[in-house]
C-alpha positions in Angstrom: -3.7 -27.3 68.5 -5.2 -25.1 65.5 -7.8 -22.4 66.7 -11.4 -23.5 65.5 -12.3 -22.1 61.9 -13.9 -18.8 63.0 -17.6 -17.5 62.3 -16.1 -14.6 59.8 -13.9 -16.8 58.3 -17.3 -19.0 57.7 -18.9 -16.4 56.5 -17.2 -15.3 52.9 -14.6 -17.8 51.3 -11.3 -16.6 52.5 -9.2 -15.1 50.7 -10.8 -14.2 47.8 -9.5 -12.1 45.0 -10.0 -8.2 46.0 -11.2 -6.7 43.0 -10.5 -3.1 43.8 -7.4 -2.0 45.7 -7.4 -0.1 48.0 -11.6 0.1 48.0 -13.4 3.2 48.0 -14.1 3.4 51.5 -9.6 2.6 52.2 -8.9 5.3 50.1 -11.0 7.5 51.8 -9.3 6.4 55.3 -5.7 6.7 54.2 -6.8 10.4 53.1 -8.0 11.1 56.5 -4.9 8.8 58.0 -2.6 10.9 56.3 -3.9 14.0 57.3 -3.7 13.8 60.6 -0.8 10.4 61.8 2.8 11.0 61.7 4.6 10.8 58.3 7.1 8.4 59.3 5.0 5.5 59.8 6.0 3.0 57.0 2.9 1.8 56.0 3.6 -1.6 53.8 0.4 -1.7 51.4 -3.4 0.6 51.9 -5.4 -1.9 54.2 -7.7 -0.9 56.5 -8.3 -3.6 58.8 -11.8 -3.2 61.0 -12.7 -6.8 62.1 -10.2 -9.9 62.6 -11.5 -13.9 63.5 -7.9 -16.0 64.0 -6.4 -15.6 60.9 -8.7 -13.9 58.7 -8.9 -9.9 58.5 -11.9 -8.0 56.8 -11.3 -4.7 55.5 -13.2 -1.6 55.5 -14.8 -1.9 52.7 -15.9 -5.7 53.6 -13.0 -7.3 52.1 -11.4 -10.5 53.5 -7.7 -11.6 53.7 -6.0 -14.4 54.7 -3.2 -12.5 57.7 0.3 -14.6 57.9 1.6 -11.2 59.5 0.2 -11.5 62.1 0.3 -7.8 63.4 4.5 -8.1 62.9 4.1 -11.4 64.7 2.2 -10.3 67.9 -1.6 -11.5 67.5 0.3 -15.6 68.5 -3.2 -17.1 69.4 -4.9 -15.5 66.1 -7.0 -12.2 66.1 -9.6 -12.0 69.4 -9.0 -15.5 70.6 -12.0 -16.0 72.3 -10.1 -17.0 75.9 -7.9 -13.9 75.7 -10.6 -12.1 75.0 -12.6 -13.4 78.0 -9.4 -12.6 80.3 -9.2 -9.5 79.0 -13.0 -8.2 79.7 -12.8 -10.4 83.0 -10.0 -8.3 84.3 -11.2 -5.6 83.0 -14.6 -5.4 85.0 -12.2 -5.8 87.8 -9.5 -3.7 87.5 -7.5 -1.6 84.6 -4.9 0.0 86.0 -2.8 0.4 89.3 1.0 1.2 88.8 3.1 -2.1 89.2 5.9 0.5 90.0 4.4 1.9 93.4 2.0 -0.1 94.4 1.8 -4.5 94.8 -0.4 -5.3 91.9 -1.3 -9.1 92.2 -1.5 -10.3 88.9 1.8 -8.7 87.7 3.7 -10.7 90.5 2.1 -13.6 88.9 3.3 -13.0 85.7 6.7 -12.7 86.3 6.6 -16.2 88.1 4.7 -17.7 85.1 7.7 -16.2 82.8 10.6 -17.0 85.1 9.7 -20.4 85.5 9.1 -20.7 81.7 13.0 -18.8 80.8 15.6 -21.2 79.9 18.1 -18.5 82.3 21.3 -19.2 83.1 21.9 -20.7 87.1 18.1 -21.1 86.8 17.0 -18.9 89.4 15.0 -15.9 87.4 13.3 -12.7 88.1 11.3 -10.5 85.8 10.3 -7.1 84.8 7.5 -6.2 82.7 7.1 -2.7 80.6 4.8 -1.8 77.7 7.3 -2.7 74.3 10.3 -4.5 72.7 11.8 -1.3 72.4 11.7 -0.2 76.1 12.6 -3.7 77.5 15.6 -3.2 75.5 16.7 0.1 77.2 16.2 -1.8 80.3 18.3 -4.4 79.5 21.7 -2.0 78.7 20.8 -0.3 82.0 20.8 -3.4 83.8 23.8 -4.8 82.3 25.8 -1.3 82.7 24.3 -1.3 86.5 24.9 -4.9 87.1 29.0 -5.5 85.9 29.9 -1.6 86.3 30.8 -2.1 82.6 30.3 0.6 79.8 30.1 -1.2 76.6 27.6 -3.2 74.7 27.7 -5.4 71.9 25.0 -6.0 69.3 25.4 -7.4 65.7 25.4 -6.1 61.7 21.6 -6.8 60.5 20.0 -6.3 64.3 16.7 -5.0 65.1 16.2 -3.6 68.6 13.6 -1.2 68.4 13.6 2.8 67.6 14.4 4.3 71.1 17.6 5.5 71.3 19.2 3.1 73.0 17.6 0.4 71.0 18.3 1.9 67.9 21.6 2.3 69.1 21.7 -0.8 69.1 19.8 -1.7 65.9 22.1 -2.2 62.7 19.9 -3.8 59.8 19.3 -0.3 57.8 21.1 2.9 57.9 17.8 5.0 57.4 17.1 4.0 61.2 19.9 6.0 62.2 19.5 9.2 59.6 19.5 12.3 60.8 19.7 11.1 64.9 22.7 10.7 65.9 25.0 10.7 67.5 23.9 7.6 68.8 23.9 6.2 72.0 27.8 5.8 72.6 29.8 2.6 74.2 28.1 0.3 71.3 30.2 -1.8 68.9 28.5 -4.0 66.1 29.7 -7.2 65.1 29.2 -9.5 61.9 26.8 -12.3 63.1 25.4 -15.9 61.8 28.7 -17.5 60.6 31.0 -19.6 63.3 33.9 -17.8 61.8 32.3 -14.5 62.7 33.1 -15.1 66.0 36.9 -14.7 66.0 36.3 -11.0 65.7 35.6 -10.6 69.3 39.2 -11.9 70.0 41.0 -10.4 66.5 39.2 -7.3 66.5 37.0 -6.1 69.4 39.2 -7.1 72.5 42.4 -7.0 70.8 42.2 -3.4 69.1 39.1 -1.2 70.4 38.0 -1.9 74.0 39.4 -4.7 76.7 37.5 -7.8 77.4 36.8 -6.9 80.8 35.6 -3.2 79.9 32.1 -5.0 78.3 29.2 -5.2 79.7 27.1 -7.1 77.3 26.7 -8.8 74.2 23.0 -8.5 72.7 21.7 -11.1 70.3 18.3 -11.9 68.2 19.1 -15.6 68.1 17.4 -15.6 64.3 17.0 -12.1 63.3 13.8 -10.5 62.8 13.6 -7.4 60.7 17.1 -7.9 59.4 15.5 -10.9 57.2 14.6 -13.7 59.1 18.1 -15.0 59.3 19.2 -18.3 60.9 22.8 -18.5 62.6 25.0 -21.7 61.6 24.6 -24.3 64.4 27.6 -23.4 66.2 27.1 -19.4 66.5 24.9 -19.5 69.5 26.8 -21.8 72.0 30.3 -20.1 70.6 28.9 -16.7 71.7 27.7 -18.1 74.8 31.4 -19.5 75.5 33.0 -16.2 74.7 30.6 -14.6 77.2 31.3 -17.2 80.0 35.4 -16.4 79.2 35.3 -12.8 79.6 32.3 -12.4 82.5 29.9 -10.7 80.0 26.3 -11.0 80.2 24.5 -12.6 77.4 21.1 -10.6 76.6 18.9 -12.7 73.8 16.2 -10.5 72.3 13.6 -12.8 71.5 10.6 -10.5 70.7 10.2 -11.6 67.6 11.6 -15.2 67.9 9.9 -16.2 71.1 6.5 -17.4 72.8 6.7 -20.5 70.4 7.1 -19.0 67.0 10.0 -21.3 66.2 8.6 -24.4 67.4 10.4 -24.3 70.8 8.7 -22.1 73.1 12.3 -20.0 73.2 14.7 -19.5 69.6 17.7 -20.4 72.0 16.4 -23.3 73.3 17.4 -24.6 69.2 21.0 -24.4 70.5 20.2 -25.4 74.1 21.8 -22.0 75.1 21.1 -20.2 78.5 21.1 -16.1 78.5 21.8 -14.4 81.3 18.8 -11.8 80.1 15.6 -13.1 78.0 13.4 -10.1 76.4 10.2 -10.9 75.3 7.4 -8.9 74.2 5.5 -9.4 70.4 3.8 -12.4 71.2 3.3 -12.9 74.7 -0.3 -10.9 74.9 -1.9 -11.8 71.5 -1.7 -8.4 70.9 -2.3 -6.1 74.4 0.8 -3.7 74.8 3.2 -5.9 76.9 7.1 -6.6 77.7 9.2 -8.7 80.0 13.2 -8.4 80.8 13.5 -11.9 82.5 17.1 -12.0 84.2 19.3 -13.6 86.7 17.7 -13.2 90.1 21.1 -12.1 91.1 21.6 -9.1 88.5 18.1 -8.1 89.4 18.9 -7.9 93.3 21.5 -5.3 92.5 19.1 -2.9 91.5 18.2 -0.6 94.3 14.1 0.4 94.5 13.5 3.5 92.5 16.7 2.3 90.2 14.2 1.2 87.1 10.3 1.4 86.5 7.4 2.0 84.4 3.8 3.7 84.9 1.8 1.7 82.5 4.3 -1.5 82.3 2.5 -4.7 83.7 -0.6 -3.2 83.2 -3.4 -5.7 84.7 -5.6 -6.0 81.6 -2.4 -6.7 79.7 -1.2 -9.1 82.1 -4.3 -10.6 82.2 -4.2 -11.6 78.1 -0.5 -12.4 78.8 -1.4 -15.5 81.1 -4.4 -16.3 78.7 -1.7 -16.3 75.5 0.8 -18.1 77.6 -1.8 -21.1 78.6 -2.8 -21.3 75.3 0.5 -21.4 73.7 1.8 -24.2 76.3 -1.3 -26.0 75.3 -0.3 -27.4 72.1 0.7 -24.3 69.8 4.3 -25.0 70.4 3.8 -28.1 68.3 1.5 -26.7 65.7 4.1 -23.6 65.0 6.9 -26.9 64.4 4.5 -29.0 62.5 3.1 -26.1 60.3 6.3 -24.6 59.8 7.6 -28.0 58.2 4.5 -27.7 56.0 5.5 -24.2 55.0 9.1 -25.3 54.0 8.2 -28.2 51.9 5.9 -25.9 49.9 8.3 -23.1 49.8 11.7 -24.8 49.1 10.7 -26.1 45.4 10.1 -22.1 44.6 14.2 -21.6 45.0 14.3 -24.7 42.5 11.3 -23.3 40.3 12.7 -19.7 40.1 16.3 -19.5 40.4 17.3 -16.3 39.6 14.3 -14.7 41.2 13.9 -17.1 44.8 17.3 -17.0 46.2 16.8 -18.8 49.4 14.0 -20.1 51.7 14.9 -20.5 55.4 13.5 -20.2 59.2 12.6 -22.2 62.2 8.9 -23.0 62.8 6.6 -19.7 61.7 9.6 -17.8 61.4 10.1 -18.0 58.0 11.8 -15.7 55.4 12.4 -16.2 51.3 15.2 -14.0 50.0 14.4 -12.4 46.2 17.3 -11.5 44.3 16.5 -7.9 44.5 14.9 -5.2 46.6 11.9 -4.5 43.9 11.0 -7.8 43.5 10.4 -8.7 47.0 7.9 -5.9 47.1 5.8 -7.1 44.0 5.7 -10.8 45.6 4.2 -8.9 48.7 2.2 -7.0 46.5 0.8 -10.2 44.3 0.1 -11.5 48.1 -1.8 -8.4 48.8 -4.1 -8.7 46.0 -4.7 -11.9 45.9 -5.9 -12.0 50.0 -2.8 -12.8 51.0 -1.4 -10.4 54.0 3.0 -11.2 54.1 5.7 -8.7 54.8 8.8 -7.7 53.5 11.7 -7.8 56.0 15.8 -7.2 55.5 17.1 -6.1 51.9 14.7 -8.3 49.9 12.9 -10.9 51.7 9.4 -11.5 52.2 8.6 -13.0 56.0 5.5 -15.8 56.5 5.0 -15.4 60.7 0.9 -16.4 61.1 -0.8 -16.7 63.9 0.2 -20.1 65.8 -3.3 -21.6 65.5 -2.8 -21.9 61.8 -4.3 -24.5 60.3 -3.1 -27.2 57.9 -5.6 -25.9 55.1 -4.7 -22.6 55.6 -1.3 -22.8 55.3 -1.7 -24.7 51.8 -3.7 -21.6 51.2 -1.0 -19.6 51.6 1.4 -21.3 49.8 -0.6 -21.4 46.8 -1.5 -18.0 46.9 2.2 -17.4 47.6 3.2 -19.6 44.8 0.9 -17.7 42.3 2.7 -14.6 43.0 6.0 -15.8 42.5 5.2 -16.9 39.3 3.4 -13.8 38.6 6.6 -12.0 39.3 9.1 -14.2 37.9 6.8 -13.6 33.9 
């Protein structure tokens, strides 16, 4: 179920060809941006975004793009939906804010039913907790797990993203500039290879058998197709073997699906591919279309052990963002589910014949619904395909060594995803000479 062609993106063709980039009135922002915002911001290419209709962006200086970002996939039901939207301002005249942490907060209790019932959890019973960002229900989830087993160790994988905490990027393991100049890290973490079947006999050849006993970890914490380590899909077998070795040893399975979840794969949950049951979901990019919000959704029975005052958050659960949580949820169980499968086959079949086309230059084209990455053959070359994009109204980024990730909006349409591709396939060929 595509959202209806919006009134900007009636307005103007979109995309169009930007003749000047960045425009007068951008480079005059990222002056002023750079004056006064943190340097370490990683800004990808100069836009200035002021307005956004589902998937079309217009710029500050009143130019319009064609977004298959999607905010690092977060804005799920396309920018300003107009029943998130609604929810949001409807809550708002009611109430903002009343700490979920101290105080019985209605809508926040309802939101962790809606996402309990909706977790494919292992046992099936299923509590949640909600905080603001990936990141922070990531730090949750290794003090849950430590709490939980009275284990110390935790496992997460070579090309991981986890978030930039310091417990998630602990945990994170897809480039070494994440870690420069921080450490030491959080200690008690152990990184294995991931994807391959085979990769999985280094738990038993390598972890348990010369570094730290079976029974001594806590948890084992997975992106079930990895996000910012390049949009990589695990053979078939990876998922359930991981989830065997888990069951063997009593360690807690924790699948970080902030990226990969609320329907971006065409199942409303990555592991749900595998028909694999965590023992901890984490959700957070595209649950809200957008409004700061995360959920830790866990066995009931690891949650009971907490004691009150073990865990909590000021802002987390926040009612407006609740509120554009269950909006974003309704409308993703409403049809967007399919659309993200259906459009992501589109995608493929448009992208695979560029690995065929451009052999040396498009080394691989892979991903589950509208989680989709194309690996370049180097580093440089992925940036000037998302370049290309940029000027030609096309909004993509890069993601692992040298891939370019397509992650729109679920409300897509069909003709704007053959937009995309064209524009994508003009800039490949641009790039290949």
């Amino acid at each position: 179920m595509a959202q209806a062609p919006s009134r900007l993106a009636q307005a103007r063709p979109v995309p169009h060809i930007v003749t000047e980039i960045p425009g007068p009135k951008a480079r005059a922002h990222v002056a002023y941006d750079e004056t006064w915002t943190s340097p370490s911001l990683p800004r990808a290419y100069p836009i200035v975004p002021v307005r956004g209709e589902g998937l079309t962006i217009e710029d500050i200086d009143g130019n319009l793009f064609l977004d298959f970002a999607a905010g690092i996939a977060v804005t799920s039901t396309g920018h300003s939906h107009p029943q998130v939207v609604a929810a949001i301002k409807e809550q708002a005249a009611d109430l903002i804010h009343f700490s979920a942490s101290d105080f019985y907060l209605p809508i926040y209790a309802e939101l962790c039913e809606r996402l309990a019932n909706l977790s494919p959890i292992k046992g099936g019973r299923a509590r949640t907790y909600l905080g603001n960002s990936g990141a922070e229900v990531v730090e949750t989830s290794i003090k849950l797990a430590r709490y939980a087993t009275g284990r110390q160790y935790v496992v997460a994988f070579l090309g991981a993203f986890h978030g930039r905490t310091y417990g998630a990027v602990s945990l994170t393991a897809s480039k070494a500039r994440y870690h420069a100049h921080f450490g030491p890290m959080l200690p008690g973490i152990y990184h294995a290879p991931f994807g391959r079947v085979e990769d999985l006999r280094w738990f038993d050849e390598v972890l348990f058998d010369k570094l730290v006993p079976a029974n001594e970890v806590a948890a084992v914490i997975v992106e079930p197709i990895q996000g910012e380590g390049g949009y990589i899909v695990p053979e078939d077998g990876f998922m359930p073997g991981l989830r065997e070795i888990c069951d063997r040893h009593g360690i807690l399975l924790i699948a970080d699906e902030i990226q990969s979840g609320v329907g971006r794969t065409g199942t409303m949950w990555a592991v749900e591919q595998w028909d694999v049951k965590p023992d901890i979901l984490l959700t957070a990019k595209g649950i809200a279309s957008g409004m700061p919000i995360a959920a830790m959704v866990a066995r009931a029975d690891l949650l009971e052990r907490w004691s009150a005052g073990a865990h909590g958050s000021t802002y987390g659960g926040n009612a407006v963002a609740c509120a554009a949580a269950l909006a974003t949820l309704d409308l993703i169980e409403s049809g967007l589910v399919d659309n993200a499968r259906t459009r992501g086959d589109q995608a493929m079949a448009g992208l695979r014949p560029l690995s065929t086309r451009f052999p040396r230059l498009v080394r691989d084209v892979r991903g589950r619904g509208l989680m989709i990455g194309i690996e370049f053959d180097t580093p440089a070359h992925a940036e000037e395909v998302q370049w290309a994009c940029f000027e030609r109204g096309l909004l993509v980024l890069e993601c692992g060594k040298s891939a370019v990730r397509m992650s729109p909006a679920l409300t897509v349409s069909e003709d704007e995803m053959a937009t995309a591709l064209r524009i994508f396939g003009e800039s490949v060929t641009e790039v290949a000479g």
